[in-house]
C-alpha positions as CSV (number, residue, x, y, z in Angstrom):
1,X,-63.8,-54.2,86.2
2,X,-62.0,-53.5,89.3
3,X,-64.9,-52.2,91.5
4,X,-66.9,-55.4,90.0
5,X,-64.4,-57.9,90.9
6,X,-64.6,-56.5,94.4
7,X,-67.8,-56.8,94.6
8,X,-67.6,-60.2,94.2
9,X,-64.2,-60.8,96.4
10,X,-66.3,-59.0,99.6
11,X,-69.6,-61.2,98.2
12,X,-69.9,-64.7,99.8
13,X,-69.4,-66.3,96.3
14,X,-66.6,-69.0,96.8
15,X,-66.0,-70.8,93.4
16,X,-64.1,-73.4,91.6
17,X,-63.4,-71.8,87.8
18,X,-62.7,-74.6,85.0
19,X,-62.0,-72.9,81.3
20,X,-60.9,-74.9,78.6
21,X,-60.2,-73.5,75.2
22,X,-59.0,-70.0,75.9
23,X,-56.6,-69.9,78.7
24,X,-57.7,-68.3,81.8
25,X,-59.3,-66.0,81.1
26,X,-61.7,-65.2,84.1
27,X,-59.4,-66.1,86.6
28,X,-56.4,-64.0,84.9
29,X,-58.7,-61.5,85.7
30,X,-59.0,-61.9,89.3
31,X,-55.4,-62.2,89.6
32,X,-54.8,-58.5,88.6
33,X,-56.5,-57.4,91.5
34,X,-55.5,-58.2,95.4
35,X,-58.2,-60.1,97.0
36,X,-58.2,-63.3,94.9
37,X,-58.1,-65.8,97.2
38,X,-60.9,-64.5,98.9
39,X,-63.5,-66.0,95.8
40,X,-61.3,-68.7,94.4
41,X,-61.3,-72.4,95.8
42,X,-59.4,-74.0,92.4
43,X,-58.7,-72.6,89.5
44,X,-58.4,-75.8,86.6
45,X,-57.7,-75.8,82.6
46,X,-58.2,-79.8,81.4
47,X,-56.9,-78.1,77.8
48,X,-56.6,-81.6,76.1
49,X,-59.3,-84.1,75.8
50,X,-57.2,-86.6,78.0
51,X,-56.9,-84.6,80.6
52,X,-60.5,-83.9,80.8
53,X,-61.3,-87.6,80.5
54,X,-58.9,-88.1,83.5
55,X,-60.5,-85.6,85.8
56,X,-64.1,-85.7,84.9
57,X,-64.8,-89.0,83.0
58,X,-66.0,-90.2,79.4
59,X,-68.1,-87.5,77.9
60,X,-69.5,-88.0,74.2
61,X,-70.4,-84.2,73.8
62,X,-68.6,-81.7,71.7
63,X,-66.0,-80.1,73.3
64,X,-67.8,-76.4,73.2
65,X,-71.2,-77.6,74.0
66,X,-73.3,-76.8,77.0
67,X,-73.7,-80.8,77.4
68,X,-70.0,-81.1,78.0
69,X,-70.4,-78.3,80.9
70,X,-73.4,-80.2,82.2
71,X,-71.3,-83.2,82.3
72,X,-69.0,-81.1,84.7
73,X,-71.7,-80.0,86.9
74,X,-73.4,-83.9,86.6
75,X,-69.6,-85.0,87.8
76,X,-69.0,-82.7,90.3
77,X,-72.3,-83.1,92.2
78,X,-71.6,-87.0,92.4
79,X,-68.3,-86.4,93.9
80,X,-70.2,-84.0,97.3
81,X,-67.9,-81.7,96.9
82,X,-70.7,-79.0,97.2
83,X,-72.6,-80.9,99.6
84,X,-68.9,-81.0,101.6
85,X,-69.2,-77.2,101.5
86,X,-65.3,-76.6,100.0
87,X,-67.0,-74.0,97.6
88,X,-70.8,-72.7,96.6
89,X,-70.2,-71.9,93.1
90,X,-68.9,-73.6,89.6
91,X,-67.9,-71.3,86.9
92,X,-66.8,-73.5,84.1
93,X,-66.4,-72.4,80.4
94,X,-65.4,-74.1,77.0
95,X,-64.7,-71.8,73.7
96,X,-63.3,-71.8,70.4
97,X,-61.4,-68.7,69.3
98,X,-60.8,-67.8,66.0
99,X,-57.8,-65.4,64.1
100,X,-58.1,-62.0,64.0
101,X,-60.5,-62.1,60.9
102,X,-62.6,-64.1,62.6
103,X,-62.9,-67.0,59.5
104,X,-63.4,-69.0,62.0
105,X,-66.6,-68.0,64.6
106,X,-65.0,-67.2,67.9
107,X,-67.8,-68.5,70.2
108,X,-68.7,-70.9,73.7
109,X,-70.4,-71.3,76.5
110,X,-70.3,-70.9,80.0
111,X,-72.1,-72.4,83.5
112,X,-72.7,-70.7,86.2
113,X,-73.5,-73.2,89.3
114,X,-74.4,-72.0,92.5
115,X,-75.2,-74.4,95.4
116,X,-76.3,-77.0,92.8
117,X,-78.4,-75.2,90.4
118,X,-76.7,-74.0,86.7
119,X,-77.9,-71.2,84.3
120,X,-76.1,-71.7,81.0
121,X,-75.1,-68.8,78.9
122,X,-74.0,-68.8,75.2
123,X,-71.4,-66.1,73.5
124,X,-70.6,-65.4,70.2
125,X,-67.7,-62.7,69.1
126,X,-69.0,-61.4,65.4
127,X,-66.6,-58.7,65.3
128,X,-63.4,-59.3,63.9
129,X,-60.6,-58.8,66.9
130,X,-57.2,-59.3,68.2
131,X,-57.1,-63.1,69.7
132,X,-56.1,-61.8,73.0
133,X,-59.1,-59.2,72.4
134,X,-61.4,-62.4,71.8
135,X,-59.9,-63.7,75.4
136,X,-60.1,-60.8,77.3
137,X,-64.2,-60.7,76.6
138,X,-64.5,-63.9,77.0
139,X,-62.3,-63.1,80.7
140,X,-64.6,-60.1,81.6
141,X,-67.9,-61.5,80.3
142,X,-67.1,-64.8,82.6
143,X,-66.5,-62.0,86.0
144,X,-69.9,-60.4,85.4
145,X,-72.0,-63.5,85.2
146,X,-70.4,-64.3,88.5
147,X,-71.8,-61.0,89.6
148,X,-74.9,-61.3,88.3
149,X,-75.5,-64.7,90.0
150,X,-77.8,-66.0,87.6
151,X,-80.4,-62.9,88.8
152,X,-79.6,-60.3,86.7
153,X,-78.7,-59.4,83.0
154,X,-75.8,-56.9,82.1
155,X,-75.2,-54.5,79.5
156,X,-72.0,-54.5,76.7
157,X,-72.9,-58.2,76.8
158,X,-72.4,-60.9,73.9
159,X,-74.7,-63.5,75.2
160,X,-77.1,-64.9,72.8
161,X,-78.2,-68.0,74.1
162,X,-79.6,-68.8,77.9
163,X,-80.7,-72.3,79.1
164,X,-81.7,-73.9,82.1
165,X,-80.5,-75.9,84.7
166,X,-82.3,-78.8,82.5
167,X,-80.9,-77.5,79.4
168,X,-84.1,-76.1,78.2
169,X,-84.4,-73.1,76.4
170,X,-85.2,-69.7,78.1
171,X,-86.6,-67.2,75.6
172,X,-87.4,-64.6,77.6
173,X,-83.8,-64.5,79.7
174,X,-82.0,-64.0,76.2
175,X,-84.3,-61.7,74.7
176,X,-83.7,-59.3,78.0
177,X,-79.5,-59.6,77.2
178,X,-80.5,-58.5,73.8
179,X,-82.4,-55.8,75.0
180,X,-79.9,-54.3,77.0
181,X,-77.2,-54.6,74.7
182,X,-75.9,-52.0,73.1
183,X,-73.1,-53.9,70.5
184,X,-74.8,-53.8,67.2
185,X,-73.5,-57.1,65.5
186,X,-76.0,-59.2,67.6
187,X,-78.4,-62.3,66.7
188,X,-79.8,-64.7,67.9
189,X,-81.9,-67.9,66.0
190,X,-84.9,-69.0,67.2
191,X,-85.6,-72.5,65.7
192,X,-89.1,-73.8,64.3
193,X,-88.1,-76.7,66.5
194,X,-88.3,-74.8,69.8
195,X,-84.2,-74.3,70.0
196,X,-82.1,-71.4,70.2
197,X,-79.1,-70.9,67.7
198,X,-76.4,-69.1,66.4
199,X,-76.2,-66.8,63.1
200,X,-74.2,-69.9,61.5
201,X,-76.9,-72.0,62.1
202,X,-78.7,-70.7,59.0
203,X,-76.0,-69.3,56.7
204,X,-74.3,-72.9,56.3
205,X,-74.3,-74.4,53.5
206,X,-76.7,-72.6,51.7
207,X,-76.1,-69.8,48.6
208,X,-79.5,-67.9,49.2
209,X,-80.6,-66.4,52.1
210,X,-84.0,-65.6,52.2
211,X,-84.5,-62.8,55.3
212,X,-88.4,-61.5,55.4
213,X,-88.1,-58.5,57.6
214,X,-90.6,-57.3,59.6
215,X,-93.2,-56.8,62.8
216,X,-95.6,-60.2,62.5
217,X,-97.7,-58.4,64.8
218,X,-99.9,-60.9,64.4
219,X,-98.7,-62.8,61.5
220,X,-101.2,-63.0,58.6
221,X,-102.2,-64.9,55.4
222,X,-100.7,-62.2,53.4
223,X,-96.8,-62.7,55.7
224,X,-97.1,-66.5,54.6
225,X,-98.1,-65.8,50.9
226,X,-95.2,-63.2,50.9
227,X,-92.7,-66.1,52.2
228,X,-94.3,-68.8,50.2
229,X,-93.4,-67.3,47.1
230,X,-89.9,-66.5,47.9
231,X,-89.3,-69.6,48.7
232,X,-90.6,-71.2,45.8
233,X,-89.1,-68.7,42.8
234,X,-85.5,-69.1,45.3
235,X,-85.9,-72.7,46.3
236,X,-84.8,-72.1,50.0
237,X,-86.1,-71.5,53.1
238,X,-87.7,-68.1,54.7
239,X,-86.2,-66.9,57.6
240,X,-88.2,-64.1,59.7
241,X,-86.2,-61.4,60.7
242,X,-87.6,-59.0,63.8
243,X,-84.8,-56.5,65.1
244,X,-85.2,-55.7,68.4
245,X,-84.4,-51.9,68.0
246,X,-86.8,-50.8,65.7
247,X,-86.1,-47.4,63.7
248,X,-87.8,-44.2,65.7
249,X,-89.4,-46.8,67.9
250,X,-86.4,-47.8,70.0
251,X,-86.4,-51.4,72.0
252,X,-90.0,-53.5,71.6
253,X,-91.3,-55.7,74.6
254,X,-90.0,-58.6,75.1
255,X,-93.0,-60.1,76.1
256,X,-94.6,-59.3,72.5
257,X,-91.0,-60.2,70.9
258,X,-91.9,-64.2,72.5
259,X,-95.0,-64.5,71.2
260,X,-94.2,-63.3,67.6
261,X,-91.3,-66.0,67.6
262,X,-93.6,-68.7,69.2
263,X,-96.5,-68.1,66.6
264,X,-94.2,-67.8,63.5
265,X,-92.0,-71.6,64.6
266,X,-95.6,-73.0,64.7
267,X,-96.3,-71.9,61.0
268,X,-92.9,-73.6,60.6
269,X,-89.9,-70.5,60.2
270,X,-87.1,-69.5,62.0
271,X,-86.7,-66.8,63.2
272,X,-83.6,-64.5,63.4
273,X,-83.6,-61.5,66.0
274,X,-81.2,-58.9,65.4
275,X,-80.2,-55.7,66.9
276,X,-80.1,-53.5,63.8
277,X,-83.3,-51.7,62.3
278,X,-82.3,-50.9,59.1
279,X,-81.7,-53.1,55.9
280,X,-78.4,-51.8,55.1
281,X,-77.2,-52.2,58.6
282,X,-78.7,-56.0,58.8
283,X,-76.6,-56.6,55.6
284,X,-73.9,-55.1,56.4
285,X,-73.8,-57.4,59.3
286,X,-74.7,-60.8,57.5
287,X,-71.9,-60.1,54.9
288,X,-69.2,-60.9,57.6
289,X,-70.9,-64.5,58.1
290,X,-72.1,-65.0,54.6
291,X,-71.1,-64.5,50.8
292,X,-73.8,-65.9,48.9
293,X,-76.8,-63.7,47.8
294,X,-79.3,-62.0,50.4
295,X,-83.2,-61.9,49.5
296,X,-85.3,-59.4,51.0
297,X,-89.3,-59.6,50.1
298,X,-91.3,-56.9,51.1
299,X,-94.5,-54.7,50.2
300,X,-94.5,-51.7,47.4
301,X,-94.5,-49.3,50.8
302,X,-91.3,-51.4,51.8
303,X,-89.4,-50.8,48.9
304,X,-90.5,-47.1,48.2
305,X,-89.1,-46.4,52.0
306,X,-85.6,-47.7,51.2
307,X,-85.4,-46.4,47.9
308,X,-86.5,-43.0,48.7
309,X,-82.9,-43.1,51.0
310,X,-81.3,-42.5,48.0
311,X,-83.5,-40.3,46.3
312,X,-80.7,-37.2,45.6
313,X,-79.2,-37.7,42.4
314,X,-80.2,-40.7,42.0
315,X,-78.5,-41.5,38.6
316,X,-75.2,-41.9,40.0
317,X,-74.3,-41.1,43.3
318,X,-77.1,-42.8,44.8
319,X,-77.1,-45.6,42.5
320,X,-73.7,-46.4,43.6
321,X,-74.8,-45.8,47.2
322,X,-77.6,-48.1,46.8
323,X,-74.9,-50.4,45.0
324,X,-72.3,-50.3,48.1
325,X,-75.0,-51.0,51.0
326,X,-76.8,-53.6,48.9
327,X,-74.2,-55.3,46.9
328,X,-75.1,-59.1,45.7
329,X,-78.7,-58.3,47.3
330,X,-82.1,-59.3,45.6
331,X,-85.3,-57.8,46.7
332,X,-88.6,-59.5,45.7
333,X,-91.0,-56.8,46.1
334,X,-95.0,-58.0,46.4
335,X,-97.6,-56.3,44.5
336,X,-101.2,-55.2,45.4
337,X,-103.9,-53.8,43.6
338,X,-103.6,-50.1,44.5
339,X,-100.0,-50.1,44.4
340,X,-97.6,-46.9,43.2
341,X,-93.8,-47.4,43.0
342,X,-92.2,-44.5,43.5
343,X,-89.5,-42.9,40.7
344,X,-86.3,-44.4,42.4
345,X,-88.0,-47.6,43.0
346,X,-88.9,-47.6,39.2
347,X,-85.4,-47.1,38.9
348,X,-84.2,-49.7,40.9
349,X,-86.2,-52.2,39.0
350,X,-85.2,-51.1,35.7
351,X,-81.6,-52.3,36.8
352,X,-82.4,-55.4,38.3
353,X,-82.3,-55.1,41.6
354,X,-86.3,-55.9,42.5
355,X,-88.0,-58.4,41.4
356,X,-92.0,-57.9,41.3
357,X,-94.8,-60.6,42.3
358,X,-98.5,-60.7,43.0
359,X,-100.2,-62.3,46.0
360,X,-104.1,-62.7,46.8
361,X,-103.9,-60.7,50.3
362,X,-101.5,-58.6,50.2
363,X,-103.8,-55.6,51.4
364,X,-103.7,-57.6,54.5
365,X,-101.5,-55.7,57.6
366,X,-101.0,-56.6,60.8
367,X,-102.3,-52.9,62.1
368,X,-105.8,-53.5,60.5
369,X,-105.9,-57.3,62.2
370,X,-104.8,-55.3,65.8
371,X,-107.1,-52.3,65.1
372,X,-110.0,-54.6,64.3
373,X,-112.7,-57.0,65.6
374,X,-111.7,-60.5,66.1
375,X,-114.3,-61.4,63.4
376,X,-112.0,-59.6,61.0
377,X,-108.6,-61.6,62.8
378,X,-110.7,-64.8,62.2
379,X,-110.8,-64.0,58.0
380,X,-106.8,-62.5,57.6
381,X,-105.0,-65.3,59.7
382,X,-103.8,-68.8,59.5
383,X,-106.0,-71.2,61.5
384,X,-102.6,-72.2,64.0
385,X,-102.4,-68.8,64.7
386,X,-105.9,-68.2,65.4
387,X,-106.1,-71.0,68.3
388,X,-102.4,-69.3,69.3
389,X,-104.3,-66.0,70.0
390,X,-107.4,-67.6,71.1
391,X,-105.2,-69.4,74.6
């Protein structure tokens, strides 16, 4: 952190820094090192809502919102102080931080303005911490957007959600944090409605949570057949689940990642991105944010891959393997017409762990649409995703 900060303190970045909710953070950070003064014009904390209301008007947003930030920046620029040239950049941040078991989502979001235009950057902390282990990320992920000057993306990070200077969304700036980050207990929610969201955003307030995992490369009649009936035997919503670090495959492109998420919003799902690539892993990592049961449907070659993890002595010490990694877990498991289980999936649904169903296409895979003629895409996808593939 040292060699970054003085990157920044020789750099001709000049800022004003405004944190509410967690201290000081980033500025704390600055004042370990000599040189401070060098980058920072003002360092403010309006903590309580009066004081904020004092300094920078009436705002009707929640407190950690990116509208409250925008507010700021709105403020600010009405005031010429950057037209007056006392500083070129606003680094201003609002968070929440929970305990140390994290029961409460430690999470915020920053802005980083420079010479009038803001990038705004979403974090959330999954992992249960020390509070002053919360504040020191939040500290040191506030320095290296400051270095990155709204140009770059960083590794070790914990942003999930990146919008414009208009508050828009901007897919393919998250997507490429996600790709170069390494910390496994990452998602990211990409709305039907064309918004980006946290993991809480779809494990509120619900008791079932339907997660289809897969490719959707494109997605087909038999992917929507497949949800369809999980949502009607569970009476809850699908939610499509594409990790971004796919087993033996390593990181996909985000490119291909966008599309996926754009063509399954218009058939009307979320979409949850994650940065693990194996089921046991993905619920290992729900079960911090969620205690009610986890539905995974999949294909007969699906199951038989998982099972087959706990092939070796099956009877007990895999059982209770299978019983540890998957515990208060369904999986509805879709039949075709040449299907074989395998013996351990035989098993598993013999003690009421997979449920079995039958759907008209379910020979259907998105390898045979990609492989084939668009005659054959025509006949195996939805019509929206047709005129998707056809632009």
């Amino acid at each position: 952190m040292n060699n970054i900060i003085n990157e920044i303190n020789q750099s001709e970045t000049f800022a004003k820094i405004i944190e509410i909710g967690a201290g000081l953070p980033v500025a704390e950070e600055f004042y370990k090192y000599a040189g401070a003064s060098k980058t920072i014009y003002l360092v403010e904390s309006p903590y309580a809502y009066e004081a904020f209301e004092r300094k920078y008007g009436k705002c009707a947003h929640r407190a950690v919102s990116a509208e409250r930030l925008k507010h700021i920046n709105d403020y600010i620029q009405t005031k010429e102080e950057l037209q007056n040239n006392y500083y070129n950049t606003i680094l201003s941040s609002t968070f929440q931080v929970g305990g140390s078991r994290n029961e409460i989502s430690t999470h915020g979001w920053y802005s980083l303005n420079i010479n009038g235009k803001s990038k705004y950057y979403h974090m959330s902390l999954h992992e249960a911490m020390d509070r002053r282990e919360y504040i020191k990320n939040i500290g040191e992920t506030g320095i290296m957007l400051l270095h990155s000057k709204n140009e770059t993306q960083f590794t070790n990070s914990f942003i999930d959600i990146v919008l414009n200077d208009d508050l828009s969304y901007d897919y393919e700036t998250t997507l490429k944090f996600a790709n170069l980050s390494d910390i496994e207990d990452y998602a990211i929610v990409f709305k039907q409605d064309g918004t980006i969201d946290r993991l809480e955003s779809i494990t509120r307030g619900t008791d079932n949570l339907i997660l289809y995992k897969g490719s959707f490369n494109p997605p087909t009649l038999a992917h929507i057949e497949i949800a369809e009936a999980a949502e009607n035997l569970h009476k809850t919503s699908v939610v499509f689940t594409i990790s971004f670090n796919t087993f033996n495959k390593g990181h996909q492109d985000i490119k291909s990642i966008v599309e996926r998420i754009k063509m399954i919003n218009i058939l009307g799902y979320d979409v949850l991105v994650v940065n693990r690539p194996l089921f046991k892993d993905t619920t290992s990592f729900i079960r911090n944010k969620f205690n009610g049961t986890i539905i995974y449907p999949m294909g007969v070659d699906t199951i038989n891959r998982l099972a087959n993890d706990y092939e070796e002595s099956f009877d007990f010490i895999g059982l209770k393997s299978f019983v540890k990694h998957f515990n208060g877990v369904k999986f509805l498991c879709n039949l075709r017409d040449d299907y074989e289980f395998s013996e351990v999936s035989k098993k598993l649904i013999e003690n009421g762990f997979v449920e079995t169903d039958e759907i008209e296409h379910s020979y259907i895979s998105s390898t045979m649409i990609r492989n084939g003629s668009y005659e054959e895409i025509e006949k195996y996808v939805p019509n929206k995703i047709k005129d998707f593939l056809k632009k």
